[in-house]
C-alpha positions in Angstrom: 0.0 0.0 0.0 1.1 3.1 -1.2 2.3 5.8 1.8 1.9 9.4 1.6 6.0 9.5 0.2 5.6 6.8 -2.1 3.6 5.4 -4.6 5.4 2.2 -5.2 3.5 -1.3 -4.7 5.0 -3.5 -1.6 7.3 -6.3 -3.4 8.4 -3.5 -5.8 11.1 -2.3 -3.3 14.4 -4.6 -2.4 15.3 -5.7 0.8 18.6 -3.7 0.3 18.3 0.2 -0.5 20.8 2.4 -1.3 20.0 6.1 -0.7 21.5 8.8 -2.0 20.3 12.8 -1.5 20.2 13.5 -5.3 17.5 12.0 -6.9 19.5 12.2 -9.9 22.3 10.5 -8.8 20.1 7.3 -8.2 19.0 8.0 -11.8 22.8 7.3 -12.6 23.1 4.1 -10.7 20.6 2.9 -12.3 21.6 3.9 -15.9 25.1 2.8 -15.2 25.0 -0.5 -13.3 21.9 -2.0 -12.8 19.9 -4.3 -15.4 16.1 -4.8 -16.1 15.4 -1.5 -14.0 11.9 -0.8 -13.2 11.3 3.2 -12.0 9.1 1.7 -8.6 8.6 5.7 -7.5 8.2 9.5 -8.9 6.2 11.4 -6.1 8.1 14.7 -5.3 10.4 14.3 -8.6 12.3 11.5 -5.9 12.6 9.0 -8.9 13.6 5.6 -7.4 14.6 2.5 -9.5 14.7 -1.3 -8.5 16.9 -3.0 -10.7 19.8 -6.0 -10.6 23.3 -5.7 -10.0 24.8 -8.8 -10.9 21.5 -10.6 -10.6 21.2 -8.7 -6.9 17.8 -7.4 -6.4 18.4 -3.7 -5.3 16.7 -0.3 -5.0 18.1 3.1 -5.2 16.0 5.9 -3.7 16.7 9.8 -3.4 16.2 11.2 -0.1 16.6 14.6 -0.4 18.4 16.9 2.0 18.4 17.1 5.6 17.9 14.8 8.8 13.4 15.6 8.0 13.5 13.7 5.0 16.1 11.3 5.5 13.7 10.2 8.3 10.4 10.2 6.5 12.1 7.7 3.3 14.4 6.1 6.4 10.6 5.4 8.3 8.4 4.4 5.6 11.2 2.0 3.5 11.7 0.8 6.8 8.3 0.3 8.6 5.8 -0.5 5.5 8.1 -1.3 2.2 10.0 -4.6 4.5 13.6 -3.0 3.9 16.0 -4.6 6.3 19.0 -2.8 5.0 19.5 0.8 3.6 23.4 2.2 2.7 23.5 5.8 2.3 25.9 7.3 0.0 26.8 11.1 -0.2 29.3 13.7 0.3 30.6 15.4 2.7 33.1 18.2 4.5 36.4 17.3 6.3 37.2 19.0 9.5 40.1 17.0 9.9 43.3 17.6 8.0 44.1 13.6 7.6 40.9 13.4 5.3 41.7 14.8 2.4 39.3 16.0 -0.4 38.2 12.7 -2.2 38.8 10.0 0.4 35.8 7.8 1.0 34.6 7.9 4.2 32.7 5.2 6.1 31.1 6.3 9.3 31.2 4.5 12.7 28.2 6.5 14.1 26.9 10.1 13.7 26.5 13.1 16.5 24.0 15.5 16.6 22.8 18.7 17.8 18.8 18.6 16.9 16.4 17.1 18.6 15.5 14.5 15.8 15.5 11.7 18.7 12.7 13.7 21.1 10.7 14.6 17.7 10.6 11.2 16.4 10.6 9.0 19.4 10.5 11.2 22.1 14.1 10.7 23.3 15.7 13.5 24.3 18.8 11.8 25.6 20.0 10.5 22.4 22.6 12.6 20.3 24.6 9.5 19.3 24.0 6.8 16.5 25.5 4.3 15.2 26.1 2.6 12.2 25.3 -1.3 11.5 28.7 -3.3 13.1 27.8 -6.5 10.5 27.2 -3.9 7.4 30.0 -2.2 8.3 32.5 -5.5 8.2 30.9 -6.3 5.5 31.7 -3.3 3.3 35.5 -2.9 4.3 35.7 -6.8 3.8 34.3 -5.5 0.0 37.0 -2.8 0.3 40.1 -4.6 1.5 38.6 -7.4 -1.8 38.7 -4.3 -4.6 41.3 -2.5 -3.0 39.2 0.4 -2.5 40.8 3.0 0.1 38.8 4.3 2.6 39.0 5.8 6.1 36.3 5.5 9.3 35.4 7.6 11.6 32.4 9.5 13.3 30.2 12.4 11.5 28.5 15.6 12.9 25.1 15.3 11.4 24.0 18.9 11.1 20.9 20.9 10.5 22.5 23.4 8.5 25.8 23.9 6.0 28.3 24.5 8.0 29.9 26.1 5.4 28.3 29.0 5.8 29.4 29.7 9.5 32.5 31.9 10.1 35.5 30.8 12.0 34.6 31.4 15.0 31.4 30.1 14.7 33.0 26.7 13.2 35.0 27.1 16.5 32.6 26.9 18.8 30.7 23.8 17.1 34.0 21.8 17.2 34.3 22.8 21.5 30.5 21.2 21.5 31.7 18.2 20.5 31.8 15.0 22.9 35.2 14.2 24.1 34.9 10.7 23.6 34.8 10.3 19.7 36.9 12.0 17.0 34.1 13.9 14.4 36.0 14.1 11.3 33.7 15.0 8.9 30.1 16.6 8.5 27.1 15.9 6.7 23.6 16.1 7.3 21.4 12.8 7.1 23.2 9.9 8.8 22.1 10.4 12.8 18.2 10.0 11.5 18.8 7.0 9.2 20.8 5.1 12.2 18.7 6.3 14.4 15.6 5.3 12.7 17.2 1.6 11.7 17.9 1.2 15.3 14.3 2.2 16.4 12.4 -0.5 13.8 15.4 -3.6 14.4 16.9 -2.7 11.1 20.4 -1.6 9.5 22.4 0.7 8.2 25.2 1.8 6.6 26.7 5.2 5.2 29.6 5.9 2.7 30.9 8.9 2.3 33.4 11.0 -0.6 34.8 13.8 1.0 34.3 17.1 -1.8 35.4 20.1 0.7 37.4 20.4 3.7 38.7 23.4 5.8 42.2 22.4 5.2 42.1 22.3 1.5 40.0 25.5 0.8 42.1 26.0 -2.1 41.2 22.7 -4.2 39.7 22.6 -7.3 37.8 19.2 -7.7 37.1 18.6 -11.9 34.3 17.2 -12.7 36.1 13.5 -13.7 37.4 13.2 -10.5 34.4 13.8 -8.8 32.8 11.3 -10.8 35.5 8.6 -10.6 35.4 8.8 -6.6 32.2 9.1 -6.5 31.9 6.2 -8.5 34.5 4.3 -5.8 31.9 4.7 -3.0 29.1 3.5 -5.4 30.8 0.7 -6.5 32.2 -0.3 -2.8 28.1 -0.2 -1.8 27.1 -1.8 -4.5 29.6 -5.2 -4.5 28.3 -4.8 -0.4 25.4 -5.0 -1.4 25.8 -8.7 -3.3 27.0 -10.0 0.4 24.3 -8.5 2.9 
C-alpha cells in the first residue's frame, strides 16, 4: 500500500536500498549499473529505481536533504516497504586535516545537535547513532577485496551547511563536541537513518566522498574526479550490497 511518500507497490522495493540525497544520482546508478530497471517511485520528482546488479535485487531511492527527509524515506522504507538494510551514499566536508578532499569515508556513528531523537521517538537523551557493526565489516571486507581505500570515523550530522558559518562560529561547534569520539567529517542525514534503523530492528550503513574540507580551501575538484570517486563509493556499496 502506497504511503503518503511513495507510490510504489510493496514487493516493488528490495530488501537492500541504497540512498543517495540527489534523486538524480540514483538516476545514474541505475543507468550505469543496474539491469532490467523498473522506475518503482516519482512522487516529489524522488525518482527511485529497482533493478539487478549482478543478478542482486536492489533499490536506489533519493532522499533529499536534511535529517526531516532522511527520516520520512528512512521510516516508511523501513516500517511498511520490509527494507532490512539501507546504505547511504553522499558527500561530505572534512574537519580534519588527515581526510583529504576525495577519500571515502565510512562512518562508525553520527552526533548531533537537533532534537530529531525527542521529535521522532520522544528521546531526548539520544545525540549519538551508530552505524550497522555487521554492514560495516561487510563493506570494508568489499573494500580490502577491490582495493578500495577508505578511512572511518564519526560524523556531525548537522541541520545546517556549515559552510556557511564563520571561523569562529565553526569554533565553537568543534568545542561542542563530545570528548569521547573523533568527528571528522560533517554531513547532514546519517544520525536520522541510524537512528531510525535502530528504532524498527533494522540496519544501516553510510559511505561517504569527501568534496570540501577546511584544510584544503584551495582545491579545485574537476568534474572526472568527482565522478571517478564518486563512482569508488558506489561501486564499494554496490559489490556490499551482493554480500548483505
Amino acid at each position: 500500500m502506497p504511503t503518503p511518500h511513495i507510490e510504489a507497490e510493496v514487493g516493488s522495493i528490495a530488501p537492500i536500498v541504497i540512498t543517495a540525497g540527489d534523486p538524480k544520482r540514483c538516476q545514474y546508478i541505475a543507468n550505469k549499473y543496474l539491469k532490467n530497471v523498473v522506475l518503482v517511485n516519482s512522487v516529489r520528482g524522488m525518482s527511485a529505481y529497482t533493478g539487478e546488479y549482478k543478478n542482486k535485487k536492489i533499490t536506489v531511492f533519493p532522499v533529499g536533504m536534511g535529517m526531516p527527509s532522511m527520516g520520512i524515506y528512512a521510516y516508511e522504507l523501513y516500517k511498511f516497504y520490509d527494507v532490512e538494510v539501507m546504505i547511504r551514499i553522499g558527500t561530505c566536508g572534512s574537519f580534519n586535516e588527515d581526510f583529504k578532499i576525495l577519500d571515502t569515508v565510512l562512518l562508525d556513528g553520527s552526533y548531533t545537535e537537533s532534537n530529531f531523537a525527542l521529535s521522532i521517538n520522544r528521546d531526548n537523551q539520544t545525540h549519538l547513532s551508530y552505524a550497522s557493526p555487521a554492514v560495516n565489516q561487510i563493506i570494508e571486507e568489499v573494500a580490502q577485496e577491490k582495493n578500495i581505500n577508505y578511512k572511518k570515523g564519526y560524523g556531525l550530522c548537522n541541520e545546517a551547511f556549515d559552510v556557511y558559518l564563520t571561523s569562529e562560529q565553526l569554533e565553537d561547534l568543534f568545542s561542542s563536541f563530545p570528548k569521547s569520539i573523533s568527528i571528522v567529517v560533517s554531513e547532514m542525514e546519517a544520525f536520522a537513518l541510524f537512528y531510525i534503523a535502530k528504532m524498527l530492528g533494522k540496519k544501516a550503513s553510510c559511505i561517504l566522498t569527501i568534496v570540501d574540507s577546511k584544510y584544503q580551501k584551495d582545491i579545485i575538484v574537476t568534474s572526472e574526479e568527482r565522478e571517478q570517486k564518486l563512482d569508488n563509493m558506489i561501486l564499494l556499496a554496490l559489490e556490499s550490497c551482493l554480500k548483505i
